[in-house]
N, C-alpha and C positions, 0 to 999 in steps of 0.2 A: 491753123497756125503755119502748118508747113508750106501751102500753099503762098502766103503772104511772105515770110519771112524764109525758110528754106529748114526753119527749126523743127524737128520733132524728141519728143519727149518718150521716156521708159516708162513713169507713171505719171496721172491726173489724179489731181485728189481735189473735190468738190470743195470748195470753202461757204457759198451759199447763195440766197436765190432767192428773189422781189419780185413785185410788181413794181414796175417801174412810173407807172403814173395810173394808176386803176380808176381814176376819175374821168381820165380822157380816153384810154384806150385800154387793150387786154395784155398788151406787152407785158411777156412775164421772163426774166434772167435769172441764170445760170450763170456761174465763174468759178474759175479754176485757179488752180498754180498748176504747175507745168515743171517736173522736176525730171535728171535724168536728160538735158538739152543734148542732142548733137545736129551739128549742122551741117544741111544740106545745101541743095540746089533751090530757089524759091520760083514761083511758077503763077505768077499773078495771070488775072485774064487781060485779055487783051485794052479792056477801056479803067483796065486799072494806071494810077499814077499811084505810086510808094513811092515814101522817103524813109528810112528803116534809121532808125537813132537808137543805140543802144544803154542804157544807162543804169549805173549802182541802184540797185535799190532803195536805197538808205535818201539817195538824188530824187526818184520817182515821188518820194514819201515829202520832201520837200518841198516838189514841184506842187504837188496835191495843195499842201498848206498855204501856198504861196498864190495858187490860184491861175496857175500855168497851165494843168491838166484841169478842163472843166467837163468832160466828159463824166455823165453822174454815175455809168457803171466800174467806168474805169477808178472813180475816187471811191465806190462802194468796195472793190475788188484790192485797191490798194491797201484803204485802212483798214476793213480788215484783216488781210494778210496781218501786218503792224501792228494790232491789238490780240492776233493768236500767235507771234512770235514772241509779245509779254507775257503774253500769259503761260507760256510756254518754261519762261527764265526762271 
């Protein structure tokens, strides 16, 4: 994270972890929340291109619904988060 973005975090707390397609391949994920942010300096490699867009939470969790974020870990790591912050209230 801090490399891409320049963020690092005081604690990581695991929210959960798939196989991401175990019919095609052995890809297995891990994700996080990231709590405790401060920002740094970010340090991409050299044939990376970043565009860093920061947004509400509450926005992310729309984008997901919306079908804007089609990344299936990133929509796996969203709504979770949003179903252990209800569950939480």
């Amino acid at each position: 994270m801090e490399e891409e973005t320049g963020l690092s975090a005081s604690c990581w707390e695991q929210l959960g972890e798939a196989h991401l397609s175990n019919s095609v391949t052995d890809e297995f994920a891990v994700w996080y929340v990231a709590k405790g942010l401060t920002q740094g300096e970010h340090h991409p490699e050299g044939t990376e291109e970043l565009r860093l867009r920061r947004v509400p939470f509450s926005h992310a969790l729309e984008m997901v619904l919306a079908g804007e974020i089609t990344d299936a870990l990133s929509r796996l790591a969203i709504t979770q988060y949003e179903l252990q912050l209800r569950r939480q209230k």
